[in-house]
Every structure is written in structure tokens, then in C-alpha cells.
C-alpha positions as CSV (number, residue, x, y, z in Angstrom):
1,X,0.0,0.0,0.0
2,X,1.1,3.4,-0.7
3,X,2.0,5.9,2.1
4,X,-0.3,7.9,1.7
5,X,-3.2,5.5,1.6
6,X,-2.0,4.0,4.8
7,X,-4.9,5.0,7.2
8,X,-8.2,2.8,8.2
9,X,-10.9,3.3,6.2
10,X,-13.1,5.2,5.0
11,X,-10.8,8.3,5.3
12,X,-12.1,11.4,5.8
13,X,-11.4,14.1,3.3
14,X,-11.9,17.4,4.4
15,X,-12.6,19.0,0.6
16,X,-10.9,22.5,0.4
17,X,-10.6,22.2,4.0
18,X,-13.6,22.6,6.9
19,X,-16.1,24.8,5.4
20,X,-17.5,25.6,8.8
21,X,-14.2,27.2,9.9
22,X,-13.5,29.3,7.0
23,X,-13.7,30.1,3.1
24,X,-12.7,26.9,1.4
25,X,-9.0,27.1,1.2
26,X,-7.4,29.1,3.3
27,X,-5.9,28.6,6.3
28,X,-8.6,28.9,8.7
29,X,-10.6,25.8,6.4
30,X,-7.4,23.7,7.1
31,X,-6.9,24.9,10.4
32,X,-10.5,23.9,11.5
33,X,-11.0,20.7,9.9
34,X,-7.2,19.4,11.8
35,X,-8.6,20.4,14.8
36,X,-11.4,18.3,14.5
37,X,-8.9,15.1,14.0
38,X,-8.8,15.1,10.4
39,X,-5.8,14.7,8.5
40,X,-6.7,14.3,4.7
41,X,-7.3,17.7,3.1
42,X,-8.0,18.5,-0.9
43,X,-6.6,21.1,-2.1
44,X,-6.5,22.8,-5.4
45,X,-3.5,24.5,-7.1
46,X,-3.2,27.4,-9.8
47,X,-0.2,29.3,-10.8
48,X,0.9,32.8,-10.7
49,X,2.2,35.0,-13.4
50,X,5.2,34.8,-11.3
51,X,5.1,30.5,-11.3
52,X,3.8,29.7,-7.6
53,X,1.5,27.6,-6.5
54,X,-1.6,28.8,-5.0
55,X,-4.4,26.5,-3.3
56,X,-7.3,28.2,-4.7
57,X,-10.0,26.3,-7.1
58,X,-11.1,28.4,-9.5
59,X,-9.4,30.2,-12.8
60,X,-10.6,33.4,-11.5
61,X,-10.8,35.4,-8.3
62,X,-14.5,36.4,-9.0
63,X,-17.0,34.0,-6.6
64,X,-14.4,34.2,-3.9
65,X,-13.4,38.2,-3.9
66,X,-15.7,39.9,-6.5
67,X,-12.8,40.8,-8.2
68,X,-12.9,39.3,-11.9
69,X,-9.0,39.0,-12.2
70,X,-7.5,35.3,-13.4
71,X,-4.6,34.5,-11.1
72,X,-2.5,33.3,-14.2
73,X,-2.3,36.9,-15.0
74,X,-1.3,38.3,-11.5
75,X,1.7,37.7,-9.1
76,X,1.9,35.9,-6.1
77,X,2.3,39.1,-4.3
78,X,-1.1,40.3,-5.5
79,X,-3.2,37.5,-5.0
80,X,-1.7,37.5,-1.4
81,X,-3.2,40.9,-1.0
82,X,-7.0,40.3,-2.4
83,X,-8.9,40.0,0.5
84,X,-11.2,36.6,1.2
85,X,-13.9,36.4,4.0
86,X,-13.2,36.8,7.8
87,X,-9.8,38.5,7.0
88,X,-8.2,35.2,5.5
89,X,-6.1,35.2,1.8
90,X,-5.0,32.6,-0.5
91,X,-2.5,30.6,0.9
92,X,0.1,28.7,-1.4
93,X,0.9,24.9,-1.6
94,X,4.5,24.9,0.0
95,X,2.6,27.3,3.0
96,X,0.3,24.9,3.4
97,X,2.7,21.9,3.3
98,X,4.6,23.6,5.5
99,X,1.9,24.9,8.1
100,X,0.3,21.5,8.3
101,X,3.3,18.7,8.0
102,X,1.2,15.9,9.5
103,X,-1.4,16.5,7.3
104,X,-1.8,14.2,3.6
105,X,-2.8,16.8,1.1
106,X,-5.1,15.3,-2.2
107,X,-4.0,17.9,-4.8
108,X,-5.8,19.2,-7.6
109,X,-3.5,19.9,-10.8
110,X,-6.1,22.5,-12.4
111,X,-3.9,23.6,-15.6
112,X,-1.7,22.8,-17.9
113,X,0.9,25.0,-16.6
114,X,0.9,23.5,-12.8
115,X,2.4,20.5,-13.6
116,X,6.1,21.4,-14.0
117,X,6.0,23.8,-10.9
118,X,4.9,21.5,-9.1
119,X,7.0,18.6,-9.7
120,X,10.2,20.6,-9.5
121,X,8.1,21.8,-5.6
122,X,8.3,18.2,-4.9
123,X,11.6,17.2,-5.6
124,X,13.1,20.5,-3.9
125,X,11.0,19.3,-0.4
126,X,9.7,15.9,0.8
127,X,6.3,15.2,-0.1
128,X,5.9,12.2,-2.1
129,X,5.0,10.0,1.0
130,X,2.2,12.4,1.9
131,X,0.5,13.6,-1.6
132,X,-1.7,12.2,-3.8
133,X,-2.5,14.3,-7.2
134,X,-5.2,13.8,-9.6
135,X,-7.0,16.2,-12.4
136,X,-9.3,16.3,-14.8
137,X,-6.7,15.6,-17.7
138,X,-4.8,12.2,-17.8
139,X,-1.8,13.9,-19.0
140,X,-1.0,16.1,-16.3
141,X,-1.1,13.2,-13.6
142,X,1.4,11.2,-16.1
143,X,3.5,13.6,-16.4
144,X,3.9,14.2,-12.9
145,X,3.8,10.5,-12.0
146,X,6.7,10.3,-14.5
147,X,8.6,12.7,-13.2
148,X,8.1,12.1,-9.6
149,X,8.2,7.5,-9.3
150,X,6.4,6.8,-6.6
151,X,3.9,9.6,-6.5
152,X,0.2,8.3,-5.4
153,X,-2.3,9.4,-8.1
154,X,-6.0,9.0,-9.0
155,X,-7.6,7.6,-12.4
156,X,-7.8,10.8,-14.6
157,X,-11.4,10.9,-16.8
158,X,-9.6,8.4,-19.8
159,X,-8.2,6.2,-17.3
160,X,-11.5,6.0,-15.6
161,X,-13.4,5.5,-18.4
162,X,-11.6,2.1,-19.1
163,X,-12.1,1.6,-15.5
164,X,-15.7,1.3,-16.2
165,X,-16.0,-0.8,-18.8
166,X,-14.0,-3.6,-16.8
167,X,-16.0,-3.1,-13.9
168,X,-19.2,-3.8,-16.2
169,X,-17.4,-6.4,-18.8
170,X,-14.7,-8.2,-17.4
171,X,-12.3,-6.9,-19.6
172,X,-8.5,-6.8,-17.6
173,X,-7.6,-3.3,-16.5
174,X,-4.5,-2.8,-15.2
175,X,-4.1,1.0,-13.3
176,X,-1.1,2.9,-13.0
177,X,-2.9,5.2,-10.4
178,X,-3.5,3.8,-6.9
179,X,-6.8,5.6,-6.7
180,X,-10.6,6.4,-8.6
181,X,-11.8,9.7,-6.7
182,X,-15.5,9.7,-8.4
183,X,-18.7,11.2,-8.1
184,X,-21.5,9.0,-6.5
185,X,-23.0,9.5,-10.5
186,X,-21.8,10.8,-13.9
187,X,-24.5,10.9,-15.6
188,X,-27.1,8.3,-16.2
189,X,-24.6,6.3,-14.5
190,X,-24.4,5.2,-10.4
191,X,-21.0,4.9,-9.8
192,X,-22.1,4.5,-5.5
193,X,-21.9,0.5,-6.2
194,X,-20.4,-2.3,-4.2
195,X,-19.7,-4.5,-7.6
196,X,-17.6,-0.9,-8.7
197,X,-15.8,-1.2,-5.7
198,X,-15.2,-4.6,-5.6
199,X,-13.9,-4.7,-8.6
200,X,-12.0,-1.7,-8.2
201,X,-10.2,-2.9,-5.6
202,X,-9.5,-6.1,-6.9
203,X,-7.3,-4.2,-9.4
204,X,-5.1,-2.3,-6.7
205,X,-7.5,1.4,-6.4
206,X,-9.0,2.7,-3.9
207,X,-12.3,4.3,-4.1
208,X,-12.5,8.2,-2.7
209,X,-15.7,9.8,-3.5
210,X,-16.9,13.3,-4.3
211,X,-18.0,15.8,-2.4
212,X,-20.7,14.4,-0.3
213,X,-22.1,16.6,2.0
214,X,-25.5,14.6,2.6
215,X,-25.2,12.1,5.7
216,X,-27.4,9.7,4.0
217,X,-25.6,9.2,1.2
218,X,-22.5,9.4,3.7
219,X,-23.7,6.1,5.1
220,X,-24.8,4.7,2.0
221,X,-21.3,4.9,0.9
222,X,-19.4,3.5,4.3
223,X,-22.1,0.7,3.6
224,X,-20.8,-0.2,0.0
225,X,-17.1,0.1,1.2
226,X,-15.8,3.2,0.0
227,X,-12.5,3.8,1.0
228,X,-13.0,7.4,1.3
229,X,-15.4,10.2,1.3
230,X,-14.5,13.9,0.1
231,X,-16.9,16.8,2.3
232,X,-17.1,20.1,2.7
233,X,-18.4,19.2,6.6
234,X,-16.1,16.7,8.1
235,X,-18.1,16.8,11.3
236,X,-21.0,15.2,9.6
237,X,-18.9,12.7,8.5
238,X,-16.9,12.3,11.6
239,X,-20.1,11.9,13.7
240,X,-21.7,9.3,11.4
241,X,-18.1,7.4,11.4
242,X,-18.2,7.7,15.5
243,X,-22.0,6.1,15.9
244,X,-20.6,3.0,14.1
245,X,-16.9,2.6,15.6
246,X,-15.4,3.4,12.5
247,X,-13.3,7.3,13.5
248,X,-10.1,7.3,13.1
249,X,-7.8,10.6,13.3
């Protein structure tokens, strides 16, 4: 098993940090959510004009600020400056790394242009035991596995795909990811299935799911087996894990 999988399950994620304790995140959203025992965050990274890191999800500083600025076109020193709610900024990766070294950080490769920085952050400070990266493009979490041998990664959208058609045909798969961090559906399709994870994990992946903020469909997953569950409110799912003996910080 890889390091950074090695925890009982289901591990809680605390998506973009504790939403209860600040705007997803920042400091304060990490902060609160390690106080609470957890000690998986996902994070999302973007990079500066000036090539850092930020952890910060979208393209654009416009749902969190109001300001309509991409962060691709500013320098770290400015988005430092733009204000989020309750007095908090944008932190970047290495801060973050850094603030919170027992902490396993799930890390979102947003763009193209993160992948580079980001393995040259990971060579220059030891993190490959305690990272996992994934994205939304199969490229950019093979490049970075490439790079960096022995990096935990999740199935990207191609790699998934053949993931499903051998969980509904039979037909061998053979992952180079240790992880499938899924929504509970994509589209017409329930991907929330004990034959998915079964057969999943018969491959060599663990199953993480996406974001769940519902306590019902919580347990429905630690039911099924997942191996994980991503939420904006890791009490919820620290509670529900607590009733049935199954917390673990």
C-alpha cells in the first residue's frame, strides 16, 4: 500500500478544507478541519504570473473576492493581497505543506501550466509519501507520476473510463494510479456500487468519493465500502463514522 493511503478506512477528506471554519481554502478551512482530528485535506492549485503555487480552485478570483482577475495573469504578491472572507487570503501549496506537516494533502493539478512547478516543488521538499495528485486531464497526472516515481495518483477521466468498462465487462484493466476519486453518479450512471468497488479494488485502487455533504448518502457509501469520502463538513462525517466505531484521526 502506498504511504499515503496508509490509514483505516473510509478516510475522511476534508474538501478544500472545513467549510465551517472558514472560506474553502485558506488557512482557517485547514486549520478547522485538523482540529477536528482530520488529517486528509483536498486542495486545489493554480499558478501565478510569477510560477507559484496557490491553493485556490477556480481560474478566477471572482466568486471568492468579486474581483474578476484570473490569477494566471497576477503575481503571487497580489493575489496575497486580495482579501477573502473573515480577514483570510490565498495561501500557497508549499505554505500549506509547510503549516500543516502531519497533514496528507489530495491535490488538484487545475492547468496545464501547474504540472512542471509542481513537480520541481516536490523534488526540492519531501512530499511524495504524503501527496496524492489527480486532475481532470490524464496527461498532467502522467506527467507528474513520470517525473516524480512513486507519486500516489488517482484515475484521470480516460483512465476511468476504461475503469468502467472492466467493472461492467470483465475486460483486464490494469491501473497505474493507486486511486478512482469519483462522483457518486456521472450521468445516467451510479458509480455509488459495491460490484464498482469490488472490482475496483481487486485491481489495486482505492475508491474516494466526491464531495458528499449529505449524511445519507455518507452512510450509504461506508455501507458499499468506500474507501474514502470527500466533504465540505467533516463533522458530519466524523459523527456518522463515530455512531458505528469506524473514526479514526
Amino acid at each position: 500500500m502506498h504511504p499515503f493511503l496508509d490509514h483505516p478506512a473510509p478516510i475522511v477528506f476534508a474538501h478544500r478544507g472545513c467549510h465551517e471554519s472558514g472560506p474553502e481554502n485558506t488557512f482557517d478551512a485547514f486549520q478547522g478541519a485538523f482540529d477536528k482530528g482530520v488529517r486528509y485535506m483536498e486542495t486545489d492549485v493554480h499558478l501565478t504570473l510569477d510560477s507559484h503555487l496557490v491553493a485556490f480552485h477556480d481560474r478566477s478570483l471572482l466568486r471568492m473576492t468579486g474581483a474578476p482577475h484570473l490569477i494566471s495573469d497576477m503575481t503571487l504578491a497580489e493575489v496575497v493581497a486580495t482579501p477573502l472572507e473573515q480577514g483570510t487570503r490565498i495561501p500557497t501549496l508549499l505554505e500549506l505543506l509547510e503549516a500543516f506537516p502531519d497533514a496528507k494533502f489530495n491535490i488538484d493539478l487545475k492547468s496545464d501550466d501547474t504540472v512542471e512547478p509542481f513537480i520541481k516543488l516536490a523534488k526540492a521538499n519531501p512530499m511524495i509519501d504524503r501527496v496524492c495528485v489527480g486532475s481532470f486531464s490524464d496527461a498532467r497526472t502522467d506527467a507528474a507520476k513520470s517525473a516524480l516515481p512513486g507519486l500516489c495518483t488517482s484515475l484521470g477521466p480516460k483512465a476511468m473510463r476504461r475503469a468502467m468498462v472492466s467493472v461492467y465487462t470483465g475486460i483486464p484493466f490494469k491501473p497505474s494510479a493507486q486511486c478512482a476519486q469519483i462522483p457518486v453518479r456521472f450521468g445516467p450512471l451510479n458509480l455509488a456500487t459495491k460490484r464498482l468497488i469490488e472490482t475496483l479494488s481487486s485491481r489495486g485502487l482505492h475508491i474516494h468519493y466526491w464531495t458528499i455533504n449529505s449524511t445519507d448518502i455518507m452512510g450509504q457509501l461506508i455501507d458499499i465500502g468506500a474507501h474514502g469520502v470527500m466533504t465540505d463538513y467533516p463533522s458530519r462525517l466524523i459523527e456518522l463514522l463515530g455512531a458505528r466505531s469506524l473514526w479514526h484521526e
